[in-house]
DRENPA-3360 file (N, C-alpha, C; in nm, 2 decimals, always signed):
BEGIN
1 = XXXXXXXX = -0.77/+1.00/+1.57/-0.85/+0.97/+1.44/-0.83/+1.09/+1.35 ~ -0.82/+1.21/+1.41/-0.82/+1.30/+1.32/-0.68/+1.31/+1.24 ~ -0.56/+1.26/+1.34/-0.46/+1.27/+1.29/-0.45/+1.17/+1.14 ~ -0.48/+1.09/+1.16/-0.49/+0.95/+1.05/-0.55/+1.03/+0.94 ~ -0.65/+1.12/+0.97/-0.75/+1.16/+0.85/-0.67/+1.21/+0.77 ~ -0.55/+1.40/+0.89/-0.51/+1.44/+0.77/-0.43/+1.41/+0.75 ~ -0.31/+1.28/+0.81/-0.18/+1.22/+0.69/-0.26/+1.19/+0.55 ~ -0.36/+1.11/+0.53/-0.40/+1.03/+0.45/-0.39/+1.12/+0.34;
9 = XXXXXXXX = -0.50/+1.25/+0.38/-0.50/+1.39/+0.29/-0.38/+1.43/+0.24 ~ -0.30/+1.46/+0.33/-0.17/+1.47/+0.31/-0.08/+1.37/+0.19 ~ -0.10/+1.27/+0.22/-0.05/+1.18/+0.15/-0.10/+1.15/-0.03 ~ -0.23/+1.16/-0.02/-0.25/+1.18/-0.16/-0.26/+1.30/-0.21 ~ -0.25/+1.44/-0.13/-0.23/+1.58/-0.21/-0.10/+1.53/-0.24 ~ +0.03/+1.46/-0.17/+0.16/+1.46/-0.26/+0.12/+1.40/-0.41 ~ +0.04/+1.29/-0.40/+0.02/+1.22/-0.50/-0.02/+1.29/-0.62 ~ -0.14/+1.36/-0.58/-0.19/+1.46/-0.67/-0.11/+1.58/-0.75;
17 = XXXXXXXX = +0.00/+1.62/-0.63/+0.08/+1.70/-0.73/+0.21/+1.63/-0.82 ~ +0.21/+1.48/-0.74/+0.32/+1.35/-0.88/+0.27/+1.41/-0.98 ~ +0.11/+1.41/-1.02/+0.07/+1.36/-1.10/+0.00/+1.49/-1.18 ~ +0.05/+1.63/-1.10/+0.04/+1.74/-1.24/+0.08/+1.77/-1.26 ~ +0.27/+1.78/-1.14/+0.38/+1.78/-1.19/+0.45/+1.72/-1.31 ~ +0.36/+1.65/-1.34/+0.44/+1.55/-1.44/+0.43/+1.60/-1.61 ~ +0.55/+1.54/-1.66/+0.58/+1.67/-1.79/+0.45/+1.65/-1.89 ~ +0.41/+1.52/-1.91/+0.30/+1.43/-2.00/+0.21/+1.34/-1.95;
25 = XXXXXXXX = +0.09/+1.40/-1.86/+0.01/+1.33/-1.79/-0.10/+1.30/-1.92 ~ -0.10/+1.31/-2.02/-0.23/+1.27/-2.12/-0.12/+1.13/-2.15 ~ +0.02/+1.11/-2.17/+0.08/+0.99/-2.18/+0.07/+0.89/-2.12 ~ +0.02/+0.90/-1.97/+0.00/+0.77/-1.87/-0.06/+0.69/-1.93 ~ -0.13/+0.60/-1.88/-0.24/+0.47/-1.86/-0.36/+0.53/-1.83 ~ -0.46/+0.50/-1.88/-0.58/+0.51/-1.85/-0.62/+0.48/-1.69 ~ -0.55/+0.39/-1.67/-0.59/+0.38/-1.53/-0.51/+0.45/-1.45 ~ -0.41/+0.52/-1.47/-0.34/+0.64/-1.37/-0.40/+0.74/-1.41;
33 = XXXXXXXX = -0.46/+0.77/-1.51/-0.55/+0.90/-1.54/-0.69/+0.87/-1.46 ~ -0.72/+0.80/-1.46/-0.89/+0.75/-1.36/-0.82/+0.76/-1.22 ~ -0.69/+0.68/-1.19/-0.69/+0.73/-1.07/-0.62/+0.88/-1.01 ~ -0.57/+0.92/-1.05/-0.56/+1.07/-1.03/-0.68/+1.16/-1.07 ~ -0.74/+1.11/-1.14/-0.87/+1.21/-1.11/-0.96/+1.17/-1.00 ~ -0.97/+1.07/-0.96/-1.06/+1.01/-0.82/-0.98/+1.11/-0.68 ~ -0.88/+1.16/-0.71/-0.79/+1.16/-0.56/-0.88/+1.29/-0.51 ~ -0.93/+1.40/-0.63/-1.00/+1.48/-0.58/-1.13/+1.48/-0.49;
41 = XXXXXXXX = -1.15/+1.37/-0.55/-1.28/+1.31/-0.46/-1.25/+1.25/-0.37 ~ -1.20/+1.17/-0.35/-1.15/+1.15/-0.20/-1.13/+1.24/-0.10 ~ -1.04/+1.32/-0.15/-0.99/+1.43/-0.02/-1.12/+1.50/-0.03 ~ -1.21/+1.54/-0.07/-1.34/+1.59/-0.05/-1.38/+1.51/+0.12 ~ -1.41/+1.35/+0.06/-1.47/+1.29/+0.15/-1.43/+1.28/+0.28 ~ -1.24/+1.24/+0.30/-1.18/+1.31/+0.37/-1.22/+1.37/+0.43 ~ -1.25/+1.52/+0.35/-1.27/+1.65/+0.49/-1.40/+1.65/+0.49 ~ -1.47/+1.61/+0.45/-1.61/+1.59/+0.53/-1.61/+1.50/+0.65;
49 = XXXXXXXX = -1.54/+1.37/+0.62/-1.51/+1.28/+0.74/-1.43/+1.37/+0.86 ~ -1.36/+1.46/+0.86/-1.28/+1.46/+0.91/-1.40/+1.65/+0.98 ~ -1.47/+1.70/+0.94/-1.58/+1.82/+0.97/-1.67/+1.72/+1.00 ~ -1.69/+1.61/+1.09/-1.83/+1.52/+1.09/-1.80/+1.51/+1.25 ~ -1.60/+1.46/+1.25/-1.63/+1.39/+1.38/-1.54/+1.55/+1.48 ~ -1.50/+1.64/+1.40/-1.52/+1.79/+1.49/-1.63/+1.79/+1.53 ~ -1.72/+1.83/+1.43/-1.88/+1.83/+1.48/-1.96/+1.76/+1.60 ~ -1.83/+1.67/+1.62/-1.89/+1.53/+1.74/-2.02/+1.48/+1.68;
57 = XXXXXXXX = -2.07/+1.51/+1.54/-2.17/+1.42/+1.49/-2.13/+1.27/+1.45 ~ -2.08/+1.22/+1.53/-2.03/+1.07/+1.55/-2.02/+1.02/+1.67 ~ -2.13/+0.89/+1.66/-2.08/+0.83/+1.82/-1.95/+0.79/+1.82 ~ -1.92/+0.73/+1.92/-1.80/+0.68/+1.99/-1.76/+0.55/+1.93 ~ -1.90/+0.47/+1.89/-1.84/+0.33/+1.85/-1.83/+0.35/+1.72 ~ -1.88/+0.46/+1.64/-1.89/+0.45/+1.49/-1.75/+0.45/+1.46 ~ -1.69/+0.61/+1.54/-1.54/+0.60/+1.52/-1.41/+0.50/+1.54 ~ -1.50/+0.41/+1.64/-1.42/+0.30/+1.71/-1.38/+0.21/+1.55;
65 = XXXXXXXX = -1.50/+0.19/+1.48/-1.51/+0.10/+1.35/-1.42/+0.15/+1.23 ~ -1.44/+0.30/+1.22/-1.40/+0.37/+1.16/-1.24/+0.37/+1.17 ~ -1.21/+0.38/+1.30/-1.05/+0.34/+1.27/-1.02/+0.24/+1.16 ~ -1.04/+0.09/+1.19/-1.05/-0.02/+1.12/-0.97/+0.00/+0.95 ~ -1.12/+0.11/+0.89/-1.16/+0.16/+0.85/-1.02/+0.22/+0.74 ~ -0.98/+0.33/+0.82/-0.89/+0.45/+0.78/-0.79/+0.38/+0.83 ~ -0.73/+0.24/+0.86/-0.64/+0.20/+0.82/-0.58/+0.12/+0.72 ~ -0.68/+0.06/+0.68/-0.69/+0.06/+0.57/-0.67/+0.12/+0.45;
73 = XXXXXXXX = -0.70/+0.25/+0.46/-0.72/+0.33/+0.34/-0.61/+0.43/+0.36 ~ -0.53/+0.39/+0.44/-0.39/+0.48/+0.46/-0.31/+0.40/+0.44 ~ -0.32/+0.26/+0.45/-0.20/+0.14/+0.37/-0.26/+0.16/+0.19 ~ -0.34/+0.14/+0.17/-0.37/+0.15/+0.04/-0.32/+0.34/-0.03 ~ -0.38/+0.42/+0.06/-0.32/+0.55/+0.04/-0.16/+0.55/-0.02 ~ -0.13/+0.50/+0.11/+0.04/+0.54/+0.04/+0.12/+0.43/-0.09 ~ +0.05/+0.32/-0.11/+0.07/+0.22/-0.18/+0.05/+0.30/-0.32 ~ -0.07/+0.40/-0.36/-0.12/+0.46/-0.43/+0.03/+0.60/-0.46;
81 = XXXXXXXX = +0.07/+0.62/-0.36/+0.17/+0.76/-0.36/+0.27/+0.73/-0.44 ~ +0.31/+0.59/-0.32/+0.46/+0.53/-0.40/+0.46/+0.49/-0.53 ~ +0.34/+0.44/-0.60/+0.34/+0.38/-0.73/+0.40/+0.49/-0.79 ~ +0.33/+0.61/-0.74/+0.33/+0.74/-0.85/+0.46/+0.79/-0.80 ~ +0.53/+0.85/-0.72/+0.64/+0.84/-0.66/+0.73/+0.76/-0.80 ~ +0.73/+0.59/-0.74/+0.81/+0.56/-0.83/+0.81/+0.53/-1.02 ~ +0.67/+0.59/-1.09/+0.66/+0.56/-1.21/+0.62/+0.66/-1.31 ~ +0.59/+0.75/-1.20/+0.53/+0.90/-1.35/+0.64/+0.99/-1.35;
89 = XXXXXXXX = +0.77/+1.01/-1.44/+0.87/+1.11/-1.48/+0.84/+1.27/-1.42 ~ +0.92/+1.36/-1.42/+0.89/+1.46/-1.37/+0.94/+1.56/-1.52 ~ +0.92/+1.63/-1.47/+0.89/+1.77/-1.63/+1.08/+1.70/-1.67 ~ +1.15/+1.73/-1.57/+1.29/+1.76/-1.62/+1.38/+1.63/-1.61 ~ +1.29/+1.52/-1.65/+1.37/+1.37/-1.62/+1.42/+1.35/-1.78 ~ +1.50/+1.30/-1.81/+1.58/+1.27/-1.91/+1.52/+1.17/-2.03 ~ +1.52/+1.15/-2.10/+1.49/+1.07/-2.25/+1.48/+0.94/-2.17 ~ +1.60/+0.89/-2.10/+1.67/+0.75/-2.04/+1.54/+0.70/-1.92;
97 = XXXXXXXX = +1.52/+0.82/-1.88/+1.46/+0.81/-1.71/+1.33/+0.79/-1.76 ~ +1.28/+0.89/-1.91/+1.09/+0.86/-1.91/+1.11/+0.71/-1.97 ~ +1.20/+0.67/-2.04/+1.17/+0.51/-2.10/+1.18/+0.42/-1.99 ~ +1.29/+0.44/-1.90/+1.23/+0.36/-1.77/+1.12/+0.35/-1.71 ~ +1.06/+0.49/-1.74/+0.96/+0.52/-1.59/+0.84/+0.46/-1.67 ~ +0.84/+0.48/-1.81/+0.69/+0.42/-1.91/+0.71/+0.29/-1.89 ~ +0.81/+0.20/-1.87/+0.78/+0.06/-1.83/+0.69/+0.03/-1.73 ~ +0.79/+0.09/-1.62/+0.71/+0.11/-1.45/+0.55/+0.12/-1.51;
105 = XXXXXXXX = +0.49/+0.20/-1.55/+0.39/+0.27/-1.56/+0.32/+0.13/-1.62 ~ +0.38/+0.10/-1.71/+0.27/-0.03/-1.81/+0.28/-0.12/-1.67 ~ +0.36/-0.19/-1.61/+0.38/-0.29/-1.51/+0.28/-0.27/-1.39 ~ +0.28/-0.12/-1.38/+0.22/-0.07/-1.23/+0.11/-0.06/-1.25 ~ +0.02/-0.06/-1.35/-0.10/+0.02/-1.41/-0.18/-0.07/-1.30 ~ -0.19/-0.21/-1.35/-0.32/-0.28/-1.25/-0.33/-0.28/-1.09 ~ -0.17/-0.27/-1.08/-0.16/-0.25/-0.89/-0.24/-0.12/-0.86 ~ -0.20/+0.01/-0.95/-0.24/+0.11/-0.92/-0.43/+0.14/-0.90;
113 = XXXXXXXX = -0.43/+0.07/-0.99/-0.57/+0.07/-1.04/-0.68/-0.04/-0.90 ~ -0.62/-0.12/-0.87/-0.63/-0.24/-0.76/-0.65/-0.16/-0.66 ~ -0.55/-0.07/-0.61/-0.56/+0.03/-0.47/-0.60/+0.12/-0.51 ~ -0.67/+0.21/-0.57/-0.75/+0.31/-0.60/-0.91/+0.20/-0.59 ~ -0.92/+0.14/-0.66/-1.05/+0.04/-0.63/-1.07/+0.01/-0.46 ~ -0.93/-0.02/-0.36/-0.99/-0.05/-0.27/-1.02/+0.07/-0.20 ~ -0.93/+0.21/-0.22/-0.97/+0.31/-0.15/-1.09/+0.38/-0.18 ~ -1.17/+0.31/-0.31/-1.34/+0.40/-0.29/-1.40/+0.28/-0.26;
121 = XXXXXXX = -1.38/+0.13/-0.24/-1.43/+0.07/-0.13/-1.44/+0.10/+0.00 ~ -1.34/+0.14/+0.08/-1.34/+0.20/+0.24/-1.37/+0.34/+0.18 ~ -1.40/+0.41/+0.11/-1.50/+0.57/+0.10/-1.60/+0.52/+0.08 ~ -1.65/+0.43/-0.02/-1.80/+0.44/+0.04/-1.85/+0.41/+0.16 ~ -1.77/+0.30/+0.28/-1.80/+0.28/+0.39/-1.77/+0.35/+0.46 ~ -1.70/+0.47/+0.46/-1.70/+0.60/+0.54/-1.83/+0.70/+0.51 ~ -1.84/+0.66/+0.37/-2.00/+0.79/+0.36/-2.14/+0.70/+0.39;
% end
């Protein structure tokens, strides 16, 4: 369980640095700006989840559910990486590559926005 915890962590700190790495982050979508700013709160909850069941202040079957749970939000997790992965330009991407990548971005906005909505669905069921 714990492993699951910190890939997830893992997986959207990459996301989070897509997304300050990036040359023009006030250029995105509103909804890749709302969801890059949620990622911080997540990994918060993360490691609280993840200092709850060290603590062993978790029964056995909570965690049993909780898997369920955190697999979910690790398919949605990485769904959330790759969007940004493949749509937010990097400082040194080319004239050619950010007009590509601004399409991606208008196309991808509501998927992105879809999985970020489901992953504070399974966080509020983890808090």
């Amino acid at each position: 369980m714990l492993g699951l915890i910190l890939s997830i962590i893992a997986i959207y700190e990459g996301a989070y640095e897509i997304y300050e790495a990036a040359s023009d982050a006030k250029s995105l979508t509103q909804k890749f700006q709302l969801t890059a700013e949620q990622i911080p709160l997540v990994l918060h909850t993360l490691s609280l989840t993840e200092q709850n069941i060290q603590a062993r202040a978790v029964s056995p079957d909570v965690l049993q559910n909780a898997m369920t749970i955190l697999e979910r939000y690790k398919e949605a997790t990485t769904e959330v990486k790759d969007i940004f992965d493949r749509t937010i330009p990097t400082k040194d991407a080319s004239r050619t590559q950010r007009l590509k990548k601004a399409v991606g971005i208008k196309l991808k906005s509501n998927k992105v926005k879809e999985r970020m909505e489901e992953v504070v669905k399974n966080m509020e069921l983890l808090a």
